[in-house]
C-alpha positions as CSV (number, residue, x, y, z in Angstrom):
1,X,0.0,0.0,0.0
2,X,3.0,2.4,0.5
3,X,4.1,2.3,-3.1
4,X,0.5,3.5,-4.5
5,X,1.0,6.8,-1.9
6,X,4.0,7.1,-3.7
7,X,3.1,6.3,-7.0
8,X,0.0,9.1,-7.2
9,X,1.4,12.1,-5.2
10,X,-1.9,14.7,-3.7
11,X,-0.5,18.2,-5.1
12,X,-2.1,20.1,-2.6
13,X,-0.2,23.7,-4.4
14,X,-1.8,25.9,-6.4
15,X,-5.0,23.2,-7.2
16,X,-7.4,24.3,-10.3
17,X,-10.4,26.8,-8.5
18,X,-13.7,26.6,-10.5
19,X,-16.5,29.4,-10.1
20,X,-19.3,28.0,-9.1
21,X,-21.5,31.2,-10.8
22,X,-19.3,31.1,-13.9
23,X,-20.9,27.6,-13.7
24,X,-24.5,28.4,-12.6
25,X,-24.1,31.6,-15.2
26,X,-23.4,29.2,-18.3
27,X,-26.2,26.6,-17.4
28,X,-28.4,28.9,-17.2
29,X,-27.5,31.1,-20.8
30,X,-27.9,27.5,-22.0
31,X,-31.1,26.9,-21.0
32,X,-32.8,30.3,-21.6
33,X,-31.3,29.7,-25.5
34,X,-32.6,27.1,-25.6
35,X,-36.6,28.0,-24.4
36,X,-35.7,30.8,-27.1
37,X,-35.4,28.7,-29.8
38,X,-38.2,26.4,-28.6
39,X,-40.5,29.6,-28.5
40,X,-39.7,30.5,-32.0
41,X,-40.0,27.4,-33.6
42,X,-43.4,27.2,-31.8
43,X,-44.3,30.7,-33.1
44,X,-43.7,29.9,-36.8
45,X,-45.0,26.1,-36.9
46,X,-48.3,27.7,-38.2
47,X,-46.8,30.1,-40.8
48,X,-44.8,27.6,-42.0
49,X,-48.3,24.7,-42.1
50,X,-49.8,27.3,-44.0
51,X,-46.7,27.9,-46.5
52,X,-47.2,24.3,-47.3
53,X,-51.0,24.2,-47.4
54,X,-51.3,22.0,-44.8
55,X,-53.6,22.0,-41.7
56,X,-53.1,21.7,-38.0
57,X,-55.7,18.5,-37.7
């Protein structure tokens, strides 16, 4: 068991700090984008049934 400690050492200086709101900030861009697009594809479904002279039934 020694030889695994010594194998992997912990690096306990200077360690990677992640931003939890630079975190919360992008999941949350990426969801309102994507209700955005859902709301505009919703918005033109009709225009675009009656471009093809289809109905909604």
């Amino acid at each position: 068991m020694a030889s695994v400690a010594a194998e992997f050492p912990v690096v306990t200086s200077k360690t990677a700090t992640v931003n939890p709101w630079l975190i919360a900030t992008t999941v949350t861009l990426a969801t309102f984008m994507e209700l955005l697009d859902t709301a505009i594809a919703n918005v033109s479904l009709p225009h675009i049934a009656g471009g093809l002279a289809t109905s909604s039934q």
